[in-house]
C-alpha positions, -999 to +999 in steps of 0.1 A: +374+935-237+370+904-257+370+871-232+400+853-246+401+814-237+427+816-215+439+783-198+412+765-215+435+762-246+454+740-228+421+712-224+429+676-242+399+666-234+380+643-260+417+642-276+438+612-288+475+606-293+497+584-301+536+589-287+561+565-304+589+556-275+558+555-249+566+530-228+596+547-207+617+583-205+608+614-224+585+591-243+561+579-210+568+613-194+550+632-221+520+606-225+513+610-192+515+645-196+486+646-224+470+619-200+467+644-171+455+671-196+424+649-207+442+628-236+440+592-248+470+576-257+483+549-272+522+543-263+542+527-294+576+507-286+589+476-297+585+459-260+550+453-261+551+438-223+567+470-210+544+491-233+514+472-216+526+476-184+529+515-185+495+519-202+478+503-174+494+522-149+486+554-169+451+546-173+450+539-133+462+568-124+445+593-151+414+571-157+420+582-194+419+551-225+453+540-227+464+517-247+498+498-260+511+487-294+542+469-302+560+483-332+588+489-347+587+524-361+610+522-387+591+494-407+561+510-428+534+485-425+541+486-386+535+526-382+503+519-409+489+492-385+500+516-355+472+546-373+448+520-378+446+503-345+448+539-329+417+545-356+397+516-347+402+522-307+396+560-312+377+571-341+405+597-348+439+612-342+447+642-331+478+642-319+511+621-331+542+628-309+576+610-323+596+600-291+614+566-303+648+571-304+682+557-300+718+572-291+747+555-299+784+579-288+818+575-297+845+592-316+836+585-354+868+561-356+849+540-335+815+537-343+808+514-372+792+521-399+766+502-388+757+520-358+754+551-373+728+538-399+709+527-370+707+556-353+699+573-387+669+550-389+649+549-358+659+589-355+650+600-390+634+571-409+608+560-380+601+598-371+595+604-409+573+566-412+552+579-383+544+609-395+538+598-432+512+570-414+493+603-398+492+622-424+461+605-447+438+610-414+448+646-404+444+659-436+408+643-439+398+652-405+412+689-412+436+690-381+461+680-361+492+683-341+526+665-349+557+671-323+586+657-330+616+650-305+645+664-318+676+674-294+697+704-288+723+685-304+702+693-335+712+729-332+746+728-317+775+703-320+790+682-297+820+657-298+817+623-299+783+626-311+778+623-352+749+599-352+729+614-331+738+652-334+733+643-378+703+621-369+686+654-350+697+679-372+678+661-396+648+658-375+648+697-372+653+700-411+624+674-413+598+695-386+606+725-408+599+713-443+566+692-431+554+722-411+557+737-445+537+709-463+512+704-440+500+737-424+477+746-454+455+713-439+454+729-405+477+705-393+507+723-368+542+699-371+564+714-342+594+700-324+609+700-288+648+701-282+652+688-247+682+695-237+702+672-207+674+648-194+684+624-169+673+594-189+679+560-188+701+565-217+719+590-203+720+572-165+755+554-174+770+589-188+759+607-153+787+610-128+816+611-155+837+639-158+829+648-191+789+646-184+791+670-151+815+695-177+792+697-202+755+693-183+762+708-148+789+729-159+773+741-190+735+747-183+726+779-167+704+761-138+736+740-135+718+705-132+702+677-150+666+679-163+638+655-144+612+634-169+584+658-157+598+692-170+595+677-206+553+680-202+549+714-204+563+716-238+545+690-250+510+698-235+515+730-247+527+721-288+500+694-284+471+722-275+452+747-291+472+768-268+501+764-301+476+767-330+499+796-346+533+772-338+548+762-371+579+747-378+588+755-342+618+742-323+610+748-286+641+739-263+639+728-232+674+723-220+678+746-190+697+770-207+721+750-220+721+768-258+713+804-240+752+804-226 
């Protein structure tokens, strides 16, 4: 029998990512993941203080480069100086994961117009920015991974919800088309679907009525998700272990969209 390479797929090593929405939640959770997998990162988030912070820490505990950038994703020359600074400290990029996001609930006669073109634009137009500043490098190098963050909410509907649920639906439509685009360069553009992760934008939702209906009530393992059960996914997508993934949306939501 032919020796396959087995759990060695799963090796980062002599890899390098950047993760957009690094510095805290899903975002640090998964960098840390590549981290313990042999990664360098660089985290991207507009708190550059808090961004340095949880670099150092990573690169403590993983003795892996880690590095921080303040940006704001969804300004283009920002996610261009993001590739070159990632370039420069480096040499190349293998990995691009699009974390930043922003949730912002209410009934649609009481959000403001405002809000939802927000959400719309760190969701959609700094996942898209991101990936646009990648692209140049992957396709010269000849591979590459993008994962994008996407939602359940990008598959199924929930009240209340119209920016983000229309902001994820178009990130899944986005993973899609660019998976399309960009797999004859050899580069894989999957996307996760975490389903309810206790957050710290979903820490003030918690113990309501509504949240324990729909998370407890409604996933099949009947509870929230920790940070950590995100890295899997993302370890895995980012991984050789996922070179036949295209256009993938891999949920992660406890069973939530199973029921």
């Amino acid at each position: 029998m032919e020796k396959l390479p087995g759990i060695k797929q799963f090796d980062l090593s002599g890899k390098s990512a950047i993760i957009t929405g690094g510095s805290k939640g899903l975002g640090l959770a998964m960098a840390a993941g590549l981290a313990s997998a042999g990664a360098d990162v660089m985290l991207v988030n507009r708190n550059a203080a808090e961004g340095a912070r949880a670099a150092n820490e990573l690169s403590a505990t993983y003795r892996k480069k880690a590095l921080s950038f303040g940006a704001d994703i969804t300004d283009k020359e920002q996610t261009e100086a993001m590739v070159t600074l990632a370039l420069k400290s480096f040499g190349k990029i293998d990995i691009l994961i699009n974390s930043a996001g922003i949730n912002i609930r209410g009934a649609i006669d009481e959000v403001t117009p405002d809000d939802f073109a927000k959400v719309m634009e760190v969701n959609v137009t700094g996942t898209w920015l991101a990936s646009r500043a990648v692209t140049p490098h992957m396709k010269k190098n000849g591979s590459g991974k993008i994962i994008n963050l996407a939602s359940t909410l990008g598959l199924v509907g929930l009240a209340n919800r119209t920016p983000y649920a229309s902001s994820k639906g178009a990130v899944v439509q986005m993973t899609r088309a660019l998976a399309l685009e960009l797999a004859p360069f050899n580069i894989n553009v999957n996307a996760i679907c975490p389903g309810p992760f206790l957050t710290e934008m979903n820490i003030p939702i918690a113990e309501t009525d509504e949240a324990k209906k729909l998370v407890v009530g409604a996933t099949a393992l009947g509870r929230w998700a920790r940070l950590e059960e995100i890295q899997g996914a993302a370890i895995f997508l980012a991984s050789d272990a996922a070179s036949y993934m295209v256009g993938a949306m891999l949920t992660v939501d406890g069973g939530w969209t199973a029921k």
